[in-house]
C-alpha positions in Angstrom: 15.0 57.8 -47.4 14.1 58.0 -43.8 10.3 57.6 -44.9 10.5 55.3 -46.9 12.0 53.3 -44.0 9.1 53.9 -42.0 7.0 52.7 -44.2 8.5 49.4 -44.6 8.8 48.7 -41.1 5.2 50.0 -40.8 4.2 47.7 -43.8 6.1 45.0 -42.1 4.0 45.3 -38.8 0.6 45.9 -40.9 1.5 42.4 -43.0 2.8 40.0 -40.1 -0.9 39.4 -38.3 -2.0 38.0 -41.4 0.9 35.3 -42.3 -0.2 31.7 -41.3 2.3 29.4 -43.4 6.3 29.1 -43.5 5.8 29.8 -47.1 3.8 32.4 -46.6 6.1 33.8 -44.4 9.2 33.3 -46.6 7.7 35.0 -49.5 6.8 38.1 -47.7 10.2 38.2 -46.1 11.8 38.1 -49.6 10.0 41.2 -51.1 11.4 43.0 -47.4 15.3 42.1 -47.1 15.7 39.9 -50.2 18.1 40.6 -53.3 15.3 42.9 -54.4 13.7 43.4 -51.5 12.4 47.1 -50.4 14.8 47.4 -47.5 17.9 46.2 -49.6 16.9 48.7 -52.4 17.1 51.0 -49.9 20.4 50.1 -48.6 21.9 50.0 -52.4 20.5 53.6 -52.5 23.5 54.8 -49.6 25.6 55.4 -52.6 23.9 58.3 -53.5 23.5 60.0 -50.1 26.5 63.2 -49.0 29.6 61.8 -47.3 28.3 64.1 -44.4 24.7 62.3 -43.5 25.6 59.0 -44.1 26.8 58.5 -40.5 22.9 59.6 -39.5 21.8 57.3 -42.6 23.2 54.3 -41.5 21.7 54.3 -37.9 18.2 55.0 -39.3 19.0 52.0 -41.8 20.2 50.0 -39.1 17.0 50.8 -36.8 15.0 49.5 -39.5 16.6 46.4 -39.6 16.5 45.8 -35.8 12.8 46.5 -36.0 11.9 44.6 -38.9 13.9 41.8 -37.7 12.2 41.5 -34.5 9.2 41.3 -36.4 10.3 38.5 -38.2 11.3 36.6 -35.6 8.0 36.9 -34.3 6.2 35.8 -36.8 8.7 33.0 -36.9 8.4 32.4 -33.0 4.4 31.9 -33.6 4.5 29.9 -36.4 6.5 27.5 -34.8 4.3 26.9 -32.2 1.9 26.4 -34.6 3.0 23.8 -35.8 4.0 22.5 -32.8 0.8 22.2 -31.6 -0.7 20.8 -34.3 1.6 18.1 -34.2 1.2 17.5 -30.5 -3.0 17.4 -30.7 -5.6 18.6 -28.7 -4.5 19.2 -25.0 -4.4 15.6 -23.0 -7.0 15.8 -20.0 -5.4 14.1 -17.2 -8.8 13.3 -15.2 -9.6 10.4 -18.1 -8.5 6.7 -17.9 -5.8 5.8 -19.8 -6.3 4.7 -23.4 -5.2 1.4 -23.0 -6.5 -1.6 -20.6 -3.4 -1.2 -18.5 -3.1 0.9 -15.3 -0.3 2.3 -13.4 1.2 0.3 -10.9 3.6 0.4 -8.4 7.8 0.3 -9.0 8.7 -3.3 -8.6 11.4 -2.6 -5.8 8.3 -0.5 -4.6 6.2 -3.8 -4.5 8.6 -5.8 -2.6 9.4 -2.9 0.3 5.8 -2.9 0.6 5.0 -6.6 0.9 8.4 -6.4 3.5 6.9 -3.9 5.0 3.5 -5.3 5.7 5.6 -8.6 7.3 6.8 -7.0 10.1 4.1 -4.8 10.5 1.9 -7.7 11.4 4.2 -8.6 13.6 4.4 -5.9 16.0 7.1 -3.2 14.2 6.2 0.2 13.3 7.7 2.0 10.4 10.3 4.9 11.3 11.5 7.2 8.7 14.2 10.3 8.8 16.1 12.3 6.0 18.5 11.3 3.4 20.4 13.9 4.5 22.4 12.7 7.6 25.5 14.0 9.7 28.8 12.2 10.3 27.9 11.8 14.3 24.2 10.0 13.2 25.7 8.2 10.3 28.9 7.2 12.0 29.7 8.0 15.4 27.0 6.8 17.0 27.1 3.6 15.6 30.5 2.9 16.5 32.3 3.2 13.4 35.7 4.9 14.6 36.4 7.8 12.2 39.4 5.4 10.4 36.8 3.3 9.2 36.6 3.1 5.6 33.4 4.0 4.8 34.6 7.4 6.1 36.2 7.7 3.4 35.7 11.0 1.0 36.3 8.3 -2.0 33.1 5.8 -0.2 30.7 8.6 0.8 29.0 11.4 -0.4 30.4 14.5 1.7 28.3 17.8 1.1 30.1 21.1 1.2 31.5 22.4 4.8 29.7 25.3 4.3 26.1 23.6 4.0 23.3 23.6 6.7 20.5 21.8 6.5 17.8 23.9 8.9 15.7 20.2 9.4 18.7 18.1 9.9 20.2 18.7 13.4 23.7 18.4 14.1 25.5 16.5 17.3 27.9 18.9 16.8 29.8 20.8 13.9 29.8 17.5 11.9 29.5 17.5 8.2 26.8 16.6 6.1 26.8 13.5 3.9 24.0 11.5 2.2 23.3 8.3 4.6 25.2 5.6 3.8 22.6 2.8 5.7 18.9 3.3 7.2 20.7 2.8 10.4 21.0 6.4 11.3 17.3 6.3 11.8 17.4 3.6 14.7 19.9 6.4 16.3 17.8 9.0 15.9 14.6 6.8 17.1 15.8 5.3 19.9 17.5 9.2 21.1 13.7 10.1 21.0 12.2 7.0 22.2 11.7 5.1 25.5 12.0 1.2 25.1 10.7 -0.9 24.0 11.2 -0.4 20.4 10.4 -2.0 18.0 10.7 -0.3 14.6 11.5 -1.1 10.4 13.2 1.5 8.8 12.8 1.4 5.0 14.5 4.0 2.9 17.1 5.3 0.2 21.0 5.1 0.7 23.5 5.9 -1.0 27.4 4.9 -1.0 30.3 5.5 -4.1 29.7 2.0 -5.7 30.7 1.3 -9.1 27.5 0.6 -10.7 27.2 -2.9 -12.0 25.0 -5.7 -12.3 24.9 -6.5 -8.3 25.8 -2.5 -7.1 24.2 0.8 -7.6 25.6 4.3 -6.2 21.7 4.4 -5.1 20.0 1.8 -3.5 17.3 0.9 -1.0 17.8 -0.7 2.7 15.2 -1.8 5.0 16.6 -2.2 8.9 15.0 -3.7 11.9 15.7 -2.8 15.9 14.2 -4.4 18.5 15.1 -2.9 22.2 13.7 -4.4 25.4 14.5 -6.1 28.7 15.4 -9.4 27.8 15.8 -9.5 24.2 18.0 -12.4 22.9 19.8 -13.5 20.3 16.9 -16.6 19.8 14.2 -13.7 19.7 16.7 -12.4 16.2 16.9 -15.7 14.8 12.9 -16.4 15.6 12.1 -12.9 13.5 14.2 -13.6 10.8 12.9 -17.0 10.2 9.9 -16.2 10.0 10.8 -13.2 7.9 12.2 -15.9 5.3 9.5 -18.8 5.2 6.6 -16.1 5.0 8.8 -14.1 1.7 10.1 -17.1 0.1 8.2 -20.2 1.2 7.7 -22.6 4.2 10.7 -25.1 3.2 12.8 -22.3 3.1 15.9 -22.7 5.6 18.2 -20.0 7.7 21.5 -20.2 9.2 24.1 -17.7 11.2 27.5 -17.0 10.3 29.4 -15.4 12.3 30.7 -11.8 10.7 32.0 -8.2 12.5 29.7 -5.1 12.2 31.1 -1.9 14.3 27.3 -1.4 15.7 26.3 -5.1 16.9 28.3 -7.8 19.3 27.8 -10.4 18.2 27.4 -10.1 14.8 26.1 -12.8 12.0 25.5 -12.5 8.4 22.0 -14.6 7.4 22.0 -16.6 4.6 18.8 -19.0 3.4 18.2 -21.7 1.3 15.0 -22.8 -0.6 14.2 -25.4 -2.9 11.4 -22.7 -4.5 13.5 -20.0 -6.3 13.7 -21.6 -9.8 17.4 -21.4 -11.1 18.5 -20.4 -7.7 16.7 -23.3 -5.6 18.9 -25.3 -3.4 21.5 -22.6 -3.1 22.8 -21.2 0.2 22.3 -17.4 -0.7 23.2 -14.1 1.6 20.8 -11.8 1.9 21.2 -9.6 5.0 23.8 -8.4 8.1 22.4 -8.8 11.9 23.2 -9.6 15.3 22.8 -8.6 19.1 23.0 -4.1 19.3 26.2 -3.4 20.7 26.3 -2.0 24.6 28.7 1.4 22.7 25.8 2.0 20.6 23.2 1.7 23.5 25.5 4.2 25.7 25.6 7.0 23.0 21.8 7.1 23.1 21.7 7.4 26.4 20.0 3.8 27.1 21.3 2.0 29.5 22.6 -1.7 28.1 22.9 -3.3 31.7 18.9 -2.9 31.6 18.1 -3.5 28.3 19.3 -5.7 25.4 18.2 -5.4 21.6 18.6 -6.8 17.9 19.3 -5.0 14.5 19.1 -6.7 11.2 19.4 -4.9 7.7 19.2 -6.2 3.9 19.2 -4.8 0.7 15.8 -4.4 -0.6 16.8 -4.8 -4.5 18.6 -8.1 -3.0 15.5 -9.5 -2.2 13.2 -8.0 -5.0 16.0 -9.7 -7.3 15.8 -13.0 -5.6 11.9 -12.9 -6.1 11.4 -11.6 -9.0 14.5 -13.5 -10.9 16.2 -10.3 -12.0 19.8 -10.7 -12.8 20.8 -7.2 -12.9 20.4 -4.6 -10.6 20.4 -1.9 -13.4 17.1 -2.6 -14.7 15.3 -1.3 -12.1 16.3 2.3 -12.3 16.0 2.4 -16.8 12.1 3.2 -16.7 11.8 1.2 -19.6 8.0 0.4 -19.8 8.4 -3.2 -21.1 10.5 -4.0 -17.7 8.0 -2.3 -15.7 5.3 -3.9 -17.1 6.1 -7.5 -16.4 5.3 -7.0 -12.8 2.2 -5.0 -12.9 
């Protein structure tokens, strides 16, 4: 018995480089471990063998099947990529044009952080950038949010374990880590390594607890402006941002202040604008962005000192605007990668 195992798993092994097909393969496998397959005709033949060396029997038997299994699976293994193959094609070369006319293009929120971008850079900022991953003292503290404040909250932030450390994310002290909540932790950490005057955009990815809808997004994208130097006023803000608005939505576009409360800027405005160009939103007073005068508490924990200099922050939602422009009524869209969205603003 034990060689005529041997020389099924041997015929097994001899037989499997040869099989190409599924039906091929099931045929063969049928005349091994079928109802009247060699190995089962061996199995039936335990009957016969002396009560004493059928504990020695069985193992050989079950070694067999072990190694005839393996075999089969194999085989199977091959022929499945196989056919796998042949129903992906000949290897794509990623070095040729694409089949179609179109090309890749940018994301649209991509688009309009660029053309944002480009705006101030003509006018004098710079671009400053730092890590999603930010501390409580960068995030919070130093922009006078009092550790009360709600966005504080475990329930409005996302806290990283106590036990993280983040080697290229320094600490002020043993504060925890969170994912930023605002682009403004990168004015901290400018004007900490900085001299003024500064003058800096800080486009990037936030990210907050929101309830996703069509207006909010647990991820999002900010772009924030600072502007430090000896006699900065709150007419130099209000120049900036006007010009921001004619040159993104058109010369008859108008601006005005209301006054609001932001823990990081005294006094503090949210900026609304109106336009007769926006198609079903012309003529509407619509908020886009928070600003105002940088408060003296956030100039003291960077060590500049606000009896010499004075300065301007303003931030806004880059989605907001890419919205606005692009008459998108739901934030969601952007972030579904479906091609026939994409598409429409190649």
């Amino acid at each position: 018995m034990q060689a005529e195992l041997n020389t099924i798993v041997a015929q097994v092994g001899e037989k499997a480089s040869s099989i190409t097909t599924r039906a091929e393969f099931e045929a063969f496998k049928a005349t091994i471990s079928g109802p009247k397959g060699s190995l089962t005709e061996v199995m039936k033949g335990m009957g016969a063998v002396p009560k004493e060396d059928k504990p020695a029997m069985g193992k050989l038997i079950n070694e067999a099947k072990t190694a005839v299994q393996a075999i089969f699976d194999a085989v199977l293994e091959g022929l499945e990529a196989a056919e796998m193959a042949a129903r992906l094609g000949p290897p794509i070369d990623p070095t040729l044009p694409p089949p179609d006319a179109g090309r890749g293009t940018l994301h649209p929120i991509a688009q309009v952080r660029e053309e944002m971008v480009n705006l101030f850079r003509r006018i004098g900022f710079s671009v400053a950038e730092a890590t999603e991953v930010e501390t409580e003292h960068y995030c919070f503290d130093a922009l006078n949010i009092p550790a009360d404040h709600p966005a504080r909250d475990m329930q409005d932030s996302y806290y990283l374990p106590d036990t993280l450390k983040v080697a290229n994310v320094s600490q002020h002290a043993e504060e925890k880590y969170l994912l930023r909540t605002h682009t403004s932790t990168v004015q901290i950490r400018t004007m900490l390594e900085a001299k003024p005057p500064i003058r800096i955009v800080a486009p990037g990815r936030c990210f907050r607890r929101d309830t996703p809808d069509a207006t909010h997004s647990a991820n999002f994208h900010q772009i924030e402006g600072l502007y430090v130097d000896q006699n900065v006023t709150l007419l130099d803000l209000k120049a900036t941002l006007d010009h921001f608005v004619k040159t993104i939505f058109g010369a008859k576009a108008k601006t005005r202040l209301r006054p609001s409360f932001f823990p990081f800027t005294e006094p503090s405005f949210e900026m609304d604008f109106f336009s007769p160009d926006l198609g079903k939103l012309s003529n509407k007073w619509l908020e886009i962005m928070g600003c105002g005068m940088v408060d003296p508490e956030v100039f003291k924990a960077v060590g500049i000192d606000p009896g010499v200099y004075t300065g301007y922050a303003f931030g806004m939602g880059i989605e907001r605007i890419a919205m606005i422009l692009q008459g998108v009524d739901d934030i969601r869209y952007y972030y579904q990668n479906d091609v026939r969205f994409l598409k429409q603003f190649a």
